[in-house]
N, CA, C and O of each residue as an XYZ file, in Angstrom:
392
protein
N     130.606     90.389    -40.385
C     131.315     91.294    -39.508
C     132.812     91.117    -39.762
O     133.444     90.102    -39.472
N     133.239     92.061    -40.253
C     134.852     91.997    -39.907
C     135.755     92.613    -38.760
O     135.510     93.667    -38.172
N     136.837     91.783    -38.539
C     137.525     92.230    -37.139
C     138.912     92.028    -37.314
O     139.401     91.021    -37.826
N     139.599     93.095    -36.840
C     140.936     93.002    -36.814
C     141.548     92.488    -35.596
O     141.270     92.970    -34.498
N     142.258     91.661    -35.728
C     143.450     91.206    -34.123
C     144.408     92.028    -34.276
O     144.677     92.734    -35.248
N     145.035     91.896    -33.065
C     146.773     92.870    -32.813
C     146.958     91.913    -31.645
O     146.100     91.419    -30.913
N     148.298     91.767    -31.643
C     148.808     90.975    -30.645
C     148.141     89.450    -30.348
O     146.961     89.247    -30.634
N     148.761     88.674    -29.911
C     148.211     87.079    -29.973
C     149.333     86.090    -29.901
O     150.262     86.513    -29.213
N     149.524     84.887    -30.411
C     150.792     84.050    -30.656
C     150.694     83.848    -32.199
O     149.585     83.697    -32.711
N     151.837     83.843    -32.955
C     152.160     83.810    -33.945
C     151.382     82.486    -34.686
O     150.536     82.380    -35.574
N     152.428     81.175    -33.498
C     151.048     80.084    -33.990
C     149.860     79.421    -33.955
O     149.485     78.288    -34.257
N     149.149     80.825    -33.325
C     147.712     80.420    -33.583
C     147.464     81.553    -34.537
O     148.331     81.102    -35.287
N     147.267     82.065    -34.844
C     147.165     83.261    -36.483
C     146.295     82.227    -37.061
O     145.151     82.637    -36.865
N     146.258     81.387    -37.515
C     145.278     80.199    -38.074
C     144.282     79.995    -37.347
O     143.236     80.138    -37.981
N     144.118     79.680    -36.121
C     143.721     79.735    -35.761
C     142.635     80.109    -34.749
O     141.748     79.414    -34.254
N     142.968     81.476    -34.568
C     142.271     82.709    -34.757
C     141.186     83.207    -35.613
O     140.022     83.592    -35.497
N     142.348     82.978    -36.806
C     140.813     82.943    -38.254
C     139.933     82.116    -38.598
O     139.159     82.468    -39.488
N     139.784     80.735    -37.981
C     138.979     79.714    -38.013
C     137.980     79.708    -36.942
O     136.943     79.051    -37.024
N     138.268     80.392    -36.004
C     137.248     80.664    -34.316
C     136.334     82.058    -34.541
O     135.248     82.217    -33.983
N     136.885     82.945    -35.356
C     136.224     84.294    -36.286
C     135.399     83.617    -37.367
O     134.220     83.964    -37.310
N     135.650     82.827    -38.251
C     134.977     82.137    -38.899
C     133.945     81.383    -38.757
O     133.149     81.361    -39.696
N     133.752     80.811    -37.921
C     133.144     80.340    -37.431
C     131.872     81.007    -36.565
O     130.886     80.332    -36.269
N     131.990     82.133    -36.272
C     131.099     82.818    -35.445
C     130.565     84.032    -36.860
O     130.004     85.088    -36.568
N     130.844     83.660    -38.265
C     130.162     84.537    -39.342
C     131.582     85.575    -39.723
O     131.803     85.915    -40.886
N     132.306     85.920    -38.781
C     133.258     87.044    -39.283
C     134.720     86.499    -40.011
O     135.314     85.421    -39.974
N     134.933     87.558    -40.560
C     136.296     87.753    -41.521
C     137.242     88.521    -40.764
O     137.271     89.601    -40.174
N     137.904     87.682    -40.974
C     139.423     88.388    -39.501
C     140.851     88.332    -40.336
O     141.256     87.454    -41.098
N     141.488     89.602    -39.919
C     143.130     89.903    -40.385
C     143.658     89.654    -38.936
O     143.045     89.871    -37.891
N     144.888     89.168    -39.080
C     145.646     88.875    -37.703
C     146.843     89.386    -37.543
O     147.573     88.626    -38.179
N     147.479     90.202    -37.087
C     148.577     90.903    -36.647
C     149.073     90.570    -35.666
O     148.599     91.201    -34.721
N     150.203     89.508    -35.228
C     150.485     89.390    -33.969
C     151.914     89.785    -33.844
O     152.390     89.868    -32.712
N     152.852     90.106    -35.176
C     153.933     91.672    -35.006
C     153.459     92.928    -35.389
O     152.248     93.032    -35.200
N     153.836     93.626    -35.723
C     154.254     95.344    -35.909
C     154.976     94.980    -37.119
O     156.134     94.630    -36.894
N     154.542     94.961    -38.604
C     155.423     94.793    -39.413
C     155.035     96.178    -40.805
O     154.300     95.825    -41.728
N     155.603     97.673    -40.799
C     155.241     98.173    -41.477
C     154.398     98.947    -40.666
O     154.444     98.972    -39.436
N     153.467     99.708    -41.525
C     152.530    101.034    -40.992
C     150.957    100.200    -40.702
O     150.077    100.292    -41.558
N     150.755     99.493    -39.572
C     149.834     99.454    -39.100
C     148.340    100.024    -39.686
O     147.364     99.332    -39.977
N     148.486    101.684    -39.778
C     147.371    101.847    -40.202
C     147.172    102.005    -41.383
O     146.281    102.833    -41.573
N     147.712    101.473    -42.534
C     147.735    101.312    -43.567
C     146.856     99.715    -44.053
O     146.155     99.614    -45.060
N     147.072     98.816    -43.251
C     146.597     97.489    -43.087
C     145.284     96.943    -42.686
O     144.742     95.913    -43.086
N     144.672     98.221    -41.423
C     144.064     98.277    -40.747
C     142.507     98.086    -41.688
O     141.579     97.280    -41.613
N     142.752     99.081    -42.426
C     141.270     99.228    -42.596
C     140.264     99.686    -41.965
O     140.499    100.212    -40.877
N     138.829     99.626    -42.456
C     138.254     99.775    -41.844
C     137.074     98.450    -41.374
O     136.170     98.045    -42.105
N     137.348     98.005    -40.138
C     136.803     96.942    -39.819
C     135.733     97.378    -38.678
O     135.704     98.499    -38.171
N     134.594     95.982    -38.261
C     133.741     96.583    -37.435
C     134.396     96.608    -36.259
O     133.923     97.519    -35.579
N     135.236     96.057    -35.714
C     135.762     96.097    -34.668
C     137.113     95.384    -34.604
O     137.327     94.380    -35.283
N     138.224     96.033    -33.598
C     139.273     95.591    -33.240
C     139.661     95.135    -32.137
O     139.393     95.747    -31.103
N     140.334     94.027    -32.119
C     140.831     93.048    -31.257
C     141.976     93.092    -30.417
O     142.859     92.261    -30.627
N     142.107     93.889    -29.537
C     144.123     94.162    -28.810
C     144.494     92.800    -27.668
O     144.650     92.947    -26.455
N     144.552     91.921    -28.172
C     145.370     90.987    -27.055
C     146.788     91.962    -26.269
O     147.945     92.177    -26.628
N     145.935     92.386    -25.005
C     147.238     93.353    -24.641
C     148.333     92.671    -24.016
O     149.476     93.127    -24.036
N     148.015     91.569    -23.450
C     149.238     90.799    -22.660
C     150.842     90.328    -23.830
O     151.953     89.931    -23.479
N     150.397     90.546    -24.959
C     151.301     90.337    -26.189
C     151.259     91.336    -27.078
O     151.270     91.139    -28.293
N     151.220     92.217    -26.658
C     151.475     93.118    -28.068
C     151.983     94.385    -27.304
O     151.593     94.789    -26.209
N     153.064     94.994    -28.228
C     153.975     96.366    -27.599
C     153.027     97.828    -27.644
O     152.086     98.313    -28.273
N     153.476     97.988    -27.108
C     153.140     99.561    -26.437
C     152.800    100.529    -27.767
O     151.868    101.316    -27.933
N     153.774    100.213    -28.537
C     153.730    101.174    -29.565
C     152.642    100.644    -30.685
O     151.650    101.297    -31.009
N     152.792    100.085    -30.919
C     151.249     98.717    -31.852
C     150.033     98.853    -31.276
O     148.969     98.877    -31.895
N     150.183     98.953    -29.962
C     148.817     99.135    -29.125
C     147.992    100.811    -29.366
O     146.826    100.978    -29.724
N     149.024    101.904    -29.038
C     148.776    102.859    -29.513
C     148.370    103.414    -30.652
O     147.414    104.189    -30.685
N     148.973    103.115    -31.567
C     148.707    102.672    -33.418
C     147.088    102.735    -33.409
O     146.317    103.668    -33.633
N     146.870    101.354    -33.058
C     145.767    100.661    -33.534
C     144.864    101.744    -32.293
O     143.665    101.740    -32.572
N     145.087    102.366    -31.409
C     143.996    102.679    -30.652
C     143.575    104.317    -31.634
O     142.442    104.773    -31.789
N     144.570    104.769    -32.035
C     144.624    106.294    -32.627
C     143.556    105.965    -33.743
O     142.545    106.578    -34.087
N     144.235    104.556    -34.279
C     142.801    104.468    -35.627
C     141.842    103.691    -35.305
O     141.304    103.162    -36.278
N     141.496    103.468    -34.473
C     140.041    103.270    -34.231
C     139.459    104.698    -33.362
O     138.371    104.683    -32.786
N     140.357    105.890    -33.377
C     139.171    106.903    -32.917
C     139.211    107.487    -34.457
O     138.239    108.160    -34.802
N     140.346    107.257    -35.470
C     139.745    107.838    -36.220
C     138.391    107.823    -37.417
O     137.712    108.637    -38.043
N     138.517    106.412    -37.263
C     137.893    105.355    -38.296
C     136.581    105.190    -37.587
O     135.549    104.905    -38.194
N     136.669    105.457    -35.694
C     135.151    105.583    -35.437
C     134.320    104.274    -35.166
O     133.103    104.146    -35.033
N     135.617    103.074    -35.112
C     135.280    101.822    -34.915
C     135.349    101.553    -32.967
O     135.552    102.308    -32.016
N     135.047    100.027    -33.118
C     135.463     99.844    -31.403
C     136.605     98.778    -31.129
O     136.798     97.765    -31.800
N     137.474     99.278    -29.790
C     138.560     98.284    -29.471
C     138.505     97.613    -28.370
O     138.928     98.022    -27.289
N     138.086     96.755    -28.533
C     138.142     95.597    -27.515
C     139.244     94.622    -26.814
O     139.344     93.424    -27.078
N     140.141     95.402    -25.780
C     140.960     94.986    -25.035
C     141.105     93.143    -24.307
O     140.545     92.955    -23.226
N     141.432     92.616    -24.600
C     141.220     91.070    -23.823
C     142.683     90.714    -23.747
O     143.514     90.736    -24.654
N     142.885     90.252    -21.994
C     144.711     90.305    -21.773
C     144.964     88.775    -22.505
O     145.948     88.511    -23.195
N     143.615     87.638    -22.129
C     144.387     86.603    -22.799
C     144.436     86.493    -23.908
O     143.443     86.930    -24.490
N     145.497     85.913    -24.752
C     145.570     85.448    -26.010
C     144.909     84.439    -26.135
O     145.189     84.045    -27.268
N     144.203     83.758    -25.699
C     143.963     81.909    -25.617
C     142.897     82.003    -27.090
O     142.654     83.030    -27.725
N     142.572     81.125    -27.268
C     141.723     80.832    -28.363
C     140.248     81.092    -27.959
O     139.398     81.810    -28.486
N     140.170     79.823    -26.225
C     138.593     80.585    -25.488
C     138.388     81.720    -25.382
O     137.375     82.095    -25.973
N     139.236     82.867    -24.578
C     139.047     84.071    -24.450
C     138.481     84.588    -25.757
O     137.399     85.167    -25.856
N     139.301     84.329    -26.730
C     138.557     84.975    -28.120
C     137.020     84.199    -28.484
O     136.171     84.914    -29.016
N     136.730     82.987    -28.246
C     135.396     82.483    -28.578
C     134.530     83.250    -27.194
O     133.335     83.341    -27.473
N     134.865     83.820    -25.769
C     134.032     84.128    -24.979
C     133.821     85.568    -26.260
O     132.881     85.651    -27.050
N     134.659     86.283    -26.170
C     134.592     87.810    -26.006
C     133.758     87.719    -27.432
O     132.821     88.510    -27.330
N     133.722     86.888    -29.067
C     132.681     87.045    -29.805
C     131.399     86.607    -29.566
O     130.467     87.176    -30.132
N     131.181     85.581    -28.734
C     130.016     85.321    -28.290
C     129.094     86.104    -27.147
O     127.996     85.692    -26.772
N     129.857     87.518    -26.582
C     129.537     88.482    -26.363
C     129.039     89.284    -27.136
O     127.843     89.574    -27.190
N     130.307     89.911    -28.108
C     129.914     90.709    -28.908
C     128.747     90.535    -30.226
O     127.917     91.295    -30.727
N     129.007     89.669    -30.380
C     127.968     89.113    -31.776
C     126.821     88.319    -31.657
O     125.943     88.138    -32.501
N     126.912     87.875    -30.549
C     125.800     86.983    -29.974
C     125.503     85.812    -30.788
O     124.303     85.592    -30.951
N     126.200     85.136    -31.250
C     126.053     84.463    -32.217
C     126.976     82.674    -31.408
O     127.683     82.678    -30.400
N     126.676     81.586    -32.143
C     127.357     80.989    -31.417
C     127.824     80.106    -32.670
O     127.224     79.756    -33.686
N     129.203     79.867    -32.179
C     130.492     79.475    -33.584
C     130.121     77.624    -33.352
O     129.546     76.988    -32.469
N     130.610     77.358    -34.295
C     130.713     76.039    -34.609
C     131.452     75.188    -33.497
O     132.493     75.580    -32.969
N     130.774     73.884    -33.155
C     130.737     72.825    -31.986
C     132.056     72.489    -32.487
O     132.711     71.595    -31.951
């Protein structure tokens, strides 16, 4: 499964991709606005908006291409690392490394 982030803390970006990893998926992490968004984007199975950190305009971006691309966006306000291990162990049902 691949998944895109938007918004998050800069220094966990590593760490992000190791908690995705861990649960089977391949993750890109965006936690600025650097360049054309949907150029980067791809097409992934699903996208990630940490909204409590990420701008208005990035948020919008990424929401326009996931109606176009036909994917799903999954809103979660915290950035924390748990929040991201709850919300894949929702979605994927799968359970990441102890």
């Amino acid at each position: 499964m691949s998944i895109v982030i938007i918004g998050g803390n800069e220094r966990m970006e590593r760490q992000y991709e190791e908690i995705c990893r861990g649960y089977g998926c391949t993750a890109k992490v965006f936690t600025k606005e650097s360049g054309a968004l949907k150029r980067k984007i791809g097409s992934p199975d699903m996208l990630i908006c940490f909204t409590k950190t990420v701008s208005h305009k990035m948020m919008n971006a990424a929401r326009a291409e996931c109606r176009k691309g036909g994917f799903p966006m999954v809103a979660c306000h915290s950035s924390s690392g748990t929040a991201l291990e709850e919300l894949l162990k929702e979605k994927t049902g799968a359970r990441g490394k102890a």
